[in-house]
N, C-alpha and C positions, 0 to 999 in steps of 0.2 A: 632246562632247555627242551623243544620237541622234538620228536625224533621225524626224520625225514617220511617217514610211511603217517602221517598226518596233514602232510602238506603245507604245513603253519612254516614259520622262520622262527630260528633258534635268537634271544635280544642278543646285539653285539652291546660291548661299552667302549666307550670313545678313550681308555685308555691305552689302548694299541696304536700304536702311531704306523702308519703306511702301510706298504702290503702286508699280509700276513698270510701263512697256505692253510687255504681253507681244508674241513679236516673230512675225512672220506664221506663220500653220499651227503655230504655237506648244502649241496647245491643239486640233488635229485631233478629238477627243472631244466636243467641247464641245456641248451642246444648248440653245436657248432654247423654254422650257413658256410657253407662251400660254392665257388662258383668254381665247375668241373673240378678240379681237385686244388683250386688255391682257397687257403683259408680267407676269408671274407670277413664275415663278422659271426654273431652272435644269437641269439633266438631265446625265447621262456616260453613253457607247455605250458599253454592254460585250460589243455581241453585235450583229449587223447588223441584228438584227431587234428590239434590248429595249434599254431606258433605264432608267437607272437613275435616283431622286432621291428629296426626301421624301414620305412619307407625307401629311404636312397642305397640300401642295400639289395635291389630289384634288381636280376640279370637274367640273361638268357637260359641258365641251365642251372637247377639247383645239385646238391648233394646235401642231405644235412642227418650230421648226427644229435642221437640222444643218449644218454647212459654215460659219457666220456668224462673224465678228470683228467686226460694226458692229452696234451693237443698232438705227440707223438707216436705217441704210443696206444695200440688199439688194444682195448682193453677186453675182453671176452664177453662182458655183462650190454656192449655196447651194440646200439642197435642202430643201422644206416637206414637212408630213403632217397629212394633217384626220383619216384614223383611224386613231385611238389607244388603243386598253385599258388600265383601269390594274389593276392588283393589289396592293393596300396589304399589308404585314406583318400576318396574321393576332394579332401579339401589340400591334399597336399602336392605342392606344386614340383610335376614333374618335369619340367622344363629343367628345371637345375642342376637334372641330373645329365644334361649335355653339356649344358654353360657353367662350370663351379664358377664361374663371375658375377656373383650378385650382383645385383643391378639397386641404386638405391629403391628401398623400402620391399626388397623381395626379403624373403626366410624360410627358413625350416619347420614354422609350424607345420603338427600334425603329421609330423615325420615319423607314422605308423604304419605300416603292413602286416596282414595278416596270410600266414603261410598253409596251405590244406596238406597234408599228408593224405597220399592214396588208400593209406588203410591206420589203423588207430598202434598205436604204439603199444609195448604189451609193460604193462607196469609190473616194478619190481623193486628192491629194496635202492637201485640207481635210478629210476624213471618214475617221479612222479608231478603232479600238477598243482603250480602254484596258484592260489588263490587271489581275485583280483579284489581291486578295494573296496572299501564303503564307504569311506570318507576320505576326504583330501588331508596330506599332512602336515602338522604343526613346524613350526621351524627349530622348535626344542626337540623336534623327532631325534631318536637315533638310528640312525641309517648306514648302509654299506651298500657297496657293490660289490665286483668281483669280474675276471676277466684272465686272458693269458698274450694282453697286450705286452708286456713288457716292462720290466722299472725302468728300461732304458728307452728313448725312442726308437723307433722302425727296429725293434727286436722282437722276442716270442719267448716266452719262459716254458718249460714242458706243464708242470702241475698248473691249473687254477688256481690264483692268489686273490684272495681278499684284501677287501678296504674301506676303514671305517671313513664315513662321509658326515658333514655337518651341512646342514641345509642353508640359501643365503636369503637375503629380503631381494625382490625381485631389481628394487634400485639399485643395490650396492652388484649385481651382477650385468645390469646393464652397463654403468659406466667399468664396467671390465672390460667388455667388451666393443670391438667399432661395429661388429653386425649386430641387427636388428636383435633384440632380446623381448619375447611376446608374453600374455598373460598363459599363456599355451604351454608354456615351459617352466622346468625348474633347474635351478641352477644348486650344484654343490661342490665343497671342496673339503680335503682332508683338515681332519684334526689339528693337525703338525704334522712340517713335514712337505714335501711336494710328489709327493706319488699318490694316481690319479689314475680315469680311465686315457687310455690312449690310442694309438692307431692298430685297427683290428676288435675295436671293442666293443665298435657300433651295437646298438641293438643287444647289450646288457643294461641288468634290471638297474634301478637307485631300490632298492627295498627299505622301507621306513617303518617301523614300529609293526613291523613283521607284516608288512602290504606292499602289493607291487604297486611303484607310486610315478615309475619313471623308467624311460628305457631312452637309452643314451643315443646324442643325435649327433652333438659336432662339439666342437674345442677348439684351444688355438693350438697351431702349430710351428714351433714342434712343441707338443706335449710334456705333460712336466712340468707347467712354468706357473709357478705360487699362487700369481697376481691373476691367472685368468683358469677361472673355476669352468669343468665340464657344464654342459647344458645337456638337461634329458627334456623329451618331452611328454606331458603330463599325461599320467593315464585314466586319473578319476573321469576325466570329461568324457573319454568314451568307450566307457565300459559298455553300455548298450551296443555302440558298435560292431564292437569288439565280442559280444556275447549272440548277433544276432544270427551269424550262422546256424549256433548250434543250441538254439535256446526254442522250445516252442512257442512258437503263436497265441497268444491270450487273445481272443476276440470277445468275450463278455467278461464282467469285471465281477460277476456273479454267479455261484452258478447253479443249474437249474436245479428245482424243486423237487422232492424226494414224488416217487411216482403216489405214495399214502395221501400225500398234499393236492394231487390236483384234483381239482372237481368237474364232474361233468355234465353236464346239460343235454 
């Protein structure tokens, strides 16, 4: 396995069945989104300075930690941020986040945000940054999540628990579902078993074959239930996105000539 100061993902095997407590610095990445002091949802560091999660987790006032494995307990390696920026997916429709009443043919596509931190996070054996993908994942992937939603509905467990995930064919998860299921999204469910992510999860990773490939958007409720698999939404499609804050500007695809090279007239 790798170790968390490389930034890769350790393979999980699909022989664990349901949560399992992921094992210290395990999840280096990991962020908890606060609105003013209620837990919210979830967050992944992909860049010292930028967070990644969903889009309908966008409120008034953030708090968000990094470094933490105890959703209760504050850990001393752990490191807080009161300012925060968000920047929602320009294609994602925020209307819904007034009306949860879908309206036919409305959805969740592109249920991305990206969070700016005021100043860059200090890395350390708990705080480091996950690597985004290069290709999209296979359905034989092996995948997990993880999260401190609860085995239970509307609960909260202290530690981060993990969970090994199996990938679905995008048909067999639409007819799970009555909402809309788009090519934007991936759907997955456990091994065996029915523990899943749940309420409070939002905007944790799906990680496949040690790539962030998904960050979790919506499910049915109440949560837990066999027949109807979590939906993340995919993140191969916009890793440019997602990368152009903090990526520099290539304006020639060449570049110039050693000064020995030019000739002068």
């Amino acid at each position: 396995p790798s170790t968390p100061s490389t930034g890769t993902v350790p393979q999980i095997h699909p022989q664990a069945v349901g949560y399992w407590g992921c094992e210290k610095n395990f999840q280096p990445w990991q962020t908890l989104v606060y609105n003013f002091t209620n837990n919210r949802c979830r967050g992944i560091l992909v860049h010292p300075q930028w967070v990644l999660t969903a889009a309908h987790c966008i409120n008034d006032y953030y708090q968000l930690w990094v470094g933490r494995r105890n959703l209760f307990e504050r850990e001393g390696t752990a490191q807080l941020f009161h300012r925060v920026t968000s920047f929602p997916h320009p294609g994602f429709n925020l209307s819904l986040l007034e009306n949860h009443t879908r309206l036919p043919g409305e959805h969740y596509s592109r249920d991305l945000t990206r969070l700016r931190l005021a100043e860059p996070v200090q890395k350390r054996e708990t705080v480091r940054i996950l690597k985004l993908p290069v290709q999209e994942p296979k359905l034989q992937s092996v995948c997990y999540s993880f999260g401190w939603g609860g085995i239970q509905p509307v609960t909260y467990i202290g530690d981060v628990q993990c969970v090994d995930l199996r990938l679905l064919p995008s048909d067999e998860c639409a007819k799970a579902h009555s909402q809309k299921v788009t090519d934007h999204m991936l759907c997955a469910r456990p091994w065996e078993g029915n523990s899943d992510n749940c309420l409070g999860d939002s905007g944790t990773p799906l990680i496949c074959d040690g790539m962030l490939q998904g960050i979790t958007s919506w499910g049915h409720i109440p949560c837990r239930c066999p027949t109807m698999p979590a939906v993340y939404t995919k993140v191969m499609p916009y890793v440019q996105w997602i990368k152009r804050p903090y990526w520099p500007t290539v304006e020639c695809s060449c570049p110039p000539p050693p000064l020995t090279q030019i000739k002068y007239t």
